[in-house]
N, C-alpha and C positions, 0 to 999 in steps of 0.2 A: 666237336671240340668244346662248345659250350657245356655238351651232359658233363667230358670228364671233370671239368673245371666245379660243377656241379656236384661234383661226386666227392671231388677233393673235400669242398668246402665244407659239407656234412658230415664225411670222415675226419676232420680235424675236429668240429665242436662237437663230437659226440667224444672223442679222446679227449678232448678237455672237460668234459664233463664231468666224464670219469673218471680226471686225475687231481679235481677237484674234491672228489668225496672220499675222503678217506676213512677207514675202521676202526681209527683213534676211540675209545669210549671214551675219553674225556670231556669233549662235545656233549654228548649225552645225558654225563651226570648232572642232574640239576638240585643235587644236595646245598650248595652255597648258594643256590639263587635265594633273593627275595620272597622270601616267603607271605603271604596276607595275617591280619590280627586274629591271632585269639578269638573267636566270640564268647560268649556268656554259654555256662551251660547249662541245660536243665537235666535233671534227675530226678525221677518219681517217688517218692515216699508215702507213707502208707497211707496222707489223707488230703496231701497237695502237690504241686510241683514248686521245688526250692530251685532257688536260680543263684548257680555258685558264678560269678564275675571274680577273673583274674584280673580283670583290665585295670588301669589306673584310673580314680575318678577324677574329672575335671576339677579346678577351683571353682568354688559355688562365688560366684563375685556378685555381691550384696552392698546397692547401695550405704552412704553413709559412711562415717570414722566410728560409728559406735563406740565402744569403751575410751577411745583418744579425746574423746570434748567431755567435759563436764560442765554443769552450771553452777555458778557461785551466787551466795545470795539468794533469801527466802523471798520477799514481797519488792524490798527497798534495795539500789545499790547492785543491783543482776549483772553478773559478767560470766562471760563464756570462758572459759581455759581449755588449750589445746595442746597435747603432748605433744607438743614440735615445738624446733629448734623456730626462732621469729623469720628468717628467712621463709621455712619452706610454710611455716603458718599465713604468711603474707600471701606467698600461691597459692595455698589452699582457701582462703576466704575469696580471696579474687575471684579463683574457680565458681566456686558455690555462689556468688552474686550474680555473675554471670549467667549462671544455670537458673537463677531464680528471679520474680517478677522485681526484683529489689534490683533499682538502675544507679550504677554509678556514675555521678556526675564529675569527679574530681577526684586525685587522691596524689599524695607526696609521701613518697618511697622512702625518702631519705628521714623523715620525721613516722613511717608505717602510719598513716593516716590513710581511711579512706571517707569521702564524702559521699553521703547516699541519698537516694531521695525516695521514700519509705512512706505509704498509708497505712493509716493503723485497720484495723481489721476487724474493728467494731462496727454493727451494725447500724448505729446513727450516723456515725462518720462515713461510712459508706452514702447513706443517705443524701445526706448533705454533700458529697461531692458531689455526686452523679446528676445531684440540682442543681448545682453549682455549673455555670456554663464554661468558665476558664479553667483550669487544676492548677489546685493550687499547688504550690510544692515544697514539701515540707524536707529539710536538710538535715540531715543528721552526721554528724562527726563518729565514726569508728577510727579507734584509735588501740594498736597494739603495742604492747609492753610484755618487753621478755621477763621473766620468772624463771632464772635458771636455765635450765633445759625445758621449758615451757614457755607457752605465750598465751596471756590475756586478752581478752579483748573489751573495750567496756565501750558504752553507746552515750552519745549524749545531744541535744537539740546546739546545733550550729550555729555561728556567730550569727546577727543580724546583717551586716556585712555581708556574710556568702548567702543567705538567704536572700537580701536585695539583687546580687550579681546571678540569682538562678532566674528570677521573676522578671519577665519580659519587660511589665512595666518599672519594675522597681520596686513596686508597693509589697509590702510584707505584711500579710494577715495575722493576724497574730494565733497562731497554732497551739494545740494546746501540745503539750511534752510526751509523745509517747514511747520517748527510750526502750522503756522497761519491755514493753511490746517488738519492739525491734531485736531485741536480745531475745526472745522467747523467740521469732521466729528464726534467727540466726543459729540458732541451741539444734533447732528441731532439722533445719540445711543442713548442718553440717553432720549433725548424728545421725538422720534417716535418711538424707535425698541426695545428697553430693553424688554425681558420677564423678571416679575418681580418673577411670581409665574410659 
């Protein structure tokens, strides 16, 4: 009793096996499947091999705004200009300070102010800080103004006021001004180093 029960049970999945496969070729064609990319091809020519690519190439994503900043101002008076509307020029220096050893301490959105605190990058100066056992901290006001479809930026040595409220004790050394330097490295963030993405 067991065998036939046994016998049944084989004789039924082996008829459903079989009635499972059918001769349809449609199964078979695998013309609309998925196909893999293109590669690059080569082909021999009479003194090298030239490599023909169909492929698309990727974006070359190179830091910097390049051509969008420019510098205004030979020696005296330096401002940076930024083919952006002030809004998105306000994101973009944020970014770039951020990304850069330049710390912002403060900044008022509603007036595009930012407050920085910026060593210059002269080699005395360097000197004398790193003698210097406190750092001192020197405050700079950046400050944007729309220009049309453009936005300025121009740099200048901050109140005595925010330089007191930066200085643990209070006391304000008296700094010398190096705006101009802070715009020259501002110029150089924003046109060669920004990551933007």
């Amino acid at each position: 009793m067991i065998k036939k029960q046994n016998g049944a049970v084989i004789l039924a999945l082996s008829f459903l096996v079989l009635s499972c496969s059918s001769g349809s070729s449609r199964y078979r064609d695998t013309a609309m499947l998925e196909r893999p990319p293109t590669l690059a091809l080569q082909q021999k020519t009479q003194n090298s091999n030239v490599i023909i690519d169909d492929s698309i190439e990727p974006k070359k994503k190179r830091p910097g705004l390049n051509s969008t900043v420019t510098q205004l101002g030979e020696d005296t008076n330096k401002r940076v200009l930024i083919k952006q509307p002030i809004t998105q020029a306000w994101r973009t220096l944020g970014m770039a300070l951020k990304q850069s050893d330049i710390k912002i301490t403060d900044y008022e959105k509603g007036k595009y102010n930012y407050y920085v605190n910026y060593h210059s990058q002269g080699v005395l100066t360097n000197v004398i800080n790193f003698l210097n056992e406190e750092e001192s901290k020197t405050i700079y006001l950046l400050t944007l103004s729309s220009q049309g479809d453009d936005t300025l930026i121009q740099a200048e040595l901050a109140s005595r006021n925010e330089q007191k409220s930066q200085n643990n004790d209070g006391v304000v050394i008296k700094s010398s001004d190096d705006s101009e330097g802070l715009i020259d490295a501002i110029y150089l963030l924003l046109h060669d180093d920004i990551k933007t993405e």
